[in-house]
VMD Tcl script that draws the C-alpha trace (Angstrom):
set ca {
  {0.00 0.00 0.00}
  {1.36 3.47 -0.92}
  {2.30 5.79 1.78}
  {-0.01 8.73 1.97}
  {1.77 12.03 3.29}
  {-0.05 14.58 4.95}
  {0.79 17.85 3.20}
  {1.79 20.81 6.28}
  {-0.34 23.54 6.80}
  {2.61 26.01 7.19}
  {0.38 29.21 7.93}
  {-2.02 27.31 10.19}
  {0.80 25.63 12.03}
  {2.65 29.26 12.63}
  {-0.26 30.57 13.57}
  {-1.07 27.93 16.50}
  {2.72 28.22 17.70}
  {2.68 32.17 17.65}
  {-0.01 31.86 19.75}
  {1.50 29.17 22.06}
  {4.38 31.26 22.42}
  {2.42 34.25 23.44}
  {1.19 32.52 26.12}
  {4.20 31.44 27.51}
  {5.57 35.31 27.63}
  {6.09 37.01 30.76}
  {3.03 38.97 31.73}
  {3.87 42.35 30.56}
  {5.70 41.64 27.37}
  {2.39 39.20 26.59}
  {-0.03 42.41 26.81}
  {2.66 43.95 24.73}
  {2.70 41.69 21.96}
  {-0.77 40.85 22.09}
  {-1.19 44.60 20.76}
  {0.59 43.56 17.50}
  {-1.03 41.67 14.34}
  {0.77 39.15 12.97}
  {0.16 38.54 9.23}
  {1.30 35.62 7.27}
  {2.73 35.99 3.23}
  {4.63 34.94 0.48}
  {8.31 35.80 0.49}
  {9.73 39.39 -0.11}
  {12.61 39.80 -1.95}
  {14.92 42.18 -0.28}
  {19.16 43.37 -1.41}
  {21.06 41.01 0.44}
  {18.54 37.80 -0.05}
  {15.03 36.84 1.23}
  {13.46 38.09 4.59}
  {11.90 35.45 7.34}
  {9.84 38.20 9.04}
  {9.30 41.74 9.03}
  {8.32 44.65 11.90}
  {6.80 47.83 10.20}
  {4.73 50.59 12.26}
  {5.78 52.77 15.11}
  {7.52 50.63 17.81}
  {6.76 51.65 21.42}
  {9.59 54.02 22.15}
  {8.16 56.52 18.89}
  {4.47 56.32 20.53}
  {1.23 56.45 19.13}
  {0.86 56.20 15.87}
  {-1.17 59.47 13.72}
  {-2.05 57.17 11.48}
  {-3.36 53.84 10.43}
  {-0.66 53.01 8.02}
  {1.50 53.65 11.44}
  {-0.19 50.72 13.27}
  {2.41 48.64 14.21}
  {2.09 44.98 12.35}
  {4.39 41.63 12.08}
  {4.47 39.90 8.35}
  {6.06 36.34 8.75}
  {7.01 34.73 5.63}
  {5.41 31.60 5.45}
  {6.88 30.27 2.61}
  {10.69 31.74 3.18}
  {10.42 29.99 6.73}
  {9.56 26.82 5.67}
  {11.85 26.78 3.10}
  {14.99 28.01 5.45}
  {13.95 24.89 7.60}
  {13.92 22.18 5.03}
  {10.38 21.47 5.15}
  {11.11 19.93 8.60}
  {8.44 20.33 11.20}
  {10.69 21.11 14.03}
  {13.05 23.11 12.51}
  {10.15 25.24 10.75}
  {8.75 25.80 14.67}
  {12.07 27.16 15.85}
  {12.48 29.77 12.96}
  {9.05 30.86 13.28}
  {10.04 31.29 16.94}
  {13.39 32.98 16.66}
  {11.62 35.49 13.75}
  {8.60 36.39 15.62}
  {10.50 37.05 18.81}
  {13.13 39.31 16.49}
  {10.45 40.95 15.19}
  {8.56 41.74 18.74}
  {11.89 42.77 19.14}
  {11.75 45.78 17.03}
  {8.20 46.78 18.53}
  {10.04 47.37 21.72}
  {12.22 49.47 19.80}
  {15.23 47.51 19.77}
  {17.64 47.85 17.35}
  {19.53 44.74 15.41}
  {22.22 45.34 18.20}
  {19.91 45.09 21.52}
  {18.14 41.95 19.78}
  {20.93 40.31 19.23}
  {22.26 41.15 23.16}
  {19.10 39.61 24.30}
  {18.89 36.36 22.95}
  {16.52 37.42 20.01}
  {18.62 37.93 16.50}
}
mol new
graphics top color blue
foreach p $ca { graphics top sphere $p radius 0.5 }
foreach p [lrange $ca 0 end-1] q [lrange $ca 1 end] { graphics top cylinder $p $q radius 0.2 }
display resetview
């Protein structure tokens, strides 16, 4: 009998571990990041190769945004992530991890430097 294999969800299975690791945030940074979307697309070609995840929108340190195009958001790149992990489950869960925390990152205001000193680039 021919083996049948399940094809991955890749958005749906980001989505469910973003939200698992919200949870598991310390209180304060968890009301934090629960005030920024996360969106899920196709790859974005940048200079200097593809992009995993991207922070655009006033972090916290610039204040509130004027307006809506300001919003602070999170774009993951579904199909960018999956591919940097081989198409391997595990893998895939710990870039989606290490991006979305880099990204959160940048809402706080952090620069590449100060993401990288805490654990997050």
């Amino acid at each position: 009998m021919a083996e049948i294999t399940r094809m991955i969800d890749w958005e749906d299975l980001a989505q469910q571990h973003i939200a698992e690791i919200q949870r598991t945030l310390p209180g304060p940074i968890r009301s934090r990041a629960a005030e920024v979307p996360v969106f899920f697309s196709l790859a974005r070609e940048r200079k200097g190769g593809t992009c995993l995840g991207l922070f655009e929108g006033y972090s916290l340190i610039e204040g509130p945004p004027a307006q809506p195009a300001e919003m602070p958001r999170i774009t993951l790149f579904i199909d960018t992530l999956a591919r940097a992990a081989s198409y391997r489950k595990i893998v895939f869960l710990r870039e989606v991890r290490i991006t979305y925390l880099h990204e959160l990152g940048h809402y706080f205001g952090w620069d590449e430097g100060k993401i990288a000193n805490v654990g997050l680039g």
